[in-house]
VEXDREN-2710 file (C-alpha; in Angstrom, 1 decimal):
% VEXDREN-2710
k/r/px/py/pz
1/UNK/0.0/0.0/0.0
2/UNK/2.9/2.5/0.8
3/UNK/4.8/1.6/-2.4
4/UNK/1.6/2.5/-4.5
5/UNK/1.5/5.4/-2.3
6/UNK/5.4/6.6/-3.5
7/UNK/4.8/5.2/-6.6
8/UNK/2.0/7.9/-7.4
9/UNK/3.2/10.6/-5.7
10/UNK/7.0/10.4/-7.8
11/UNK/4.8/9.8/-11.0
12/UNK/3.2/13.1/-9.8
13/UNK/6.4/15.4/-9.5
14/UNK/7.7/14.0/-12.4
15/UNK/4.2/15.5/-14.2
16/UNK/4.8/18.6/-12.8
17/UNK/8.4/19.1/-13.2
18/UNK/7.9/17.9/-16.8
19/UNK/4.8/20.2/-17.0
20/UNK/6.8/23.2/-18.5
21/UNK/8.4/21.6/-21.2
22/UNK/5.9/19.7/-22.7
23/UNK/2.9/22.5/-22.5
24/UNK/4.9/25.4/-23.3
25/UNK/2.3/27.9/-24.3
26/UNK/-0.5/26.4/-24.0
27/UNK/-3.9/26.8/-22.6
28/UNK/-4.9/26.0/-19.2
29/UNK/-7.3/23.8/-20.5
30/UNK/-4.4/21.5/-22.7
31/UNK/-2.9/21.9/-19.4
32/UNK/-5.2/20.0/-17.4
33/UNK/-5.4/17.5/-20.1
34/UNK/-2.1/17.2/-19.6
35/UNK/-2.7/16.5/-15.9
36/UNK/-5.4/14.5/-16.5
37/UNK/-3.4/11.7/-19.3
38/UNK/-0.2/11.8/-16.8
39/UNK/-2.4/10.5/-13.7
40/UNK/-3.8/7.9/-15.8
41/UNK/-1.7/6.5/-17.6
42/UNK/1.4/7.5/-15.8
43/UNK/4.3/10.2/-17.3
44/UNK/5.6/7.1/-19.1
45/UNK/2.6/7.0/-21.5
46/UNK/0.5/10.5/-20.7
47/UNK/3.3/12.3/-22.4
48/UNK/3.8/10.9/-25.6
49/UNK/-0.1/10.7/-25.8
50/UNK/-0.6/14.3/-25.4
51/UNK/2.0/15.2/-27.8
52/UNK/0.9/12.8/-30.4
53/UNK/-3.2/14.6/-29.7
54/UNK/-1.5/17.6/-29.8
55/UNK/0.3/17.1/-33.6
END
C-alpha cells in the first residue's frame, strides 16, 4: 500500500516538473489535459499521448 503510495506521488512530481516543457504555451485547458493523461496512464505514456493529440 505505501509503495503505491510513492509510486504515485513520484509519477506526480515528475508531471509537474515535466509540465513546463511539454505545454509550453498552451492553454490551461491543454494543461489539465495534460494533468489528466499523466495520472492515468502515468508520465511514461500520458506524455507521448498528449504530444501525439497535440500534432
Amino acid at each position: 500500500m505505501i509503495d503505491m503510495l510513492i509510486i504515485e506521488i513520484i509519477s506526480y512530481l515528475i508531471t509537474l516538473l515535466a509540465m513546463p516543457f511539454v505545454t509550453r504555451g498552451d492553454s490551461w485547458m491543454l494543461k489539465a489535459l495534460y494533468l489528466g493523461l499523466c495520472s492515468f496512464f502515468t508520465p511514461i505514456i500520458g506524455i507521448p499521448l498528449y504530444k501525439h493529440l497535440m500534432k
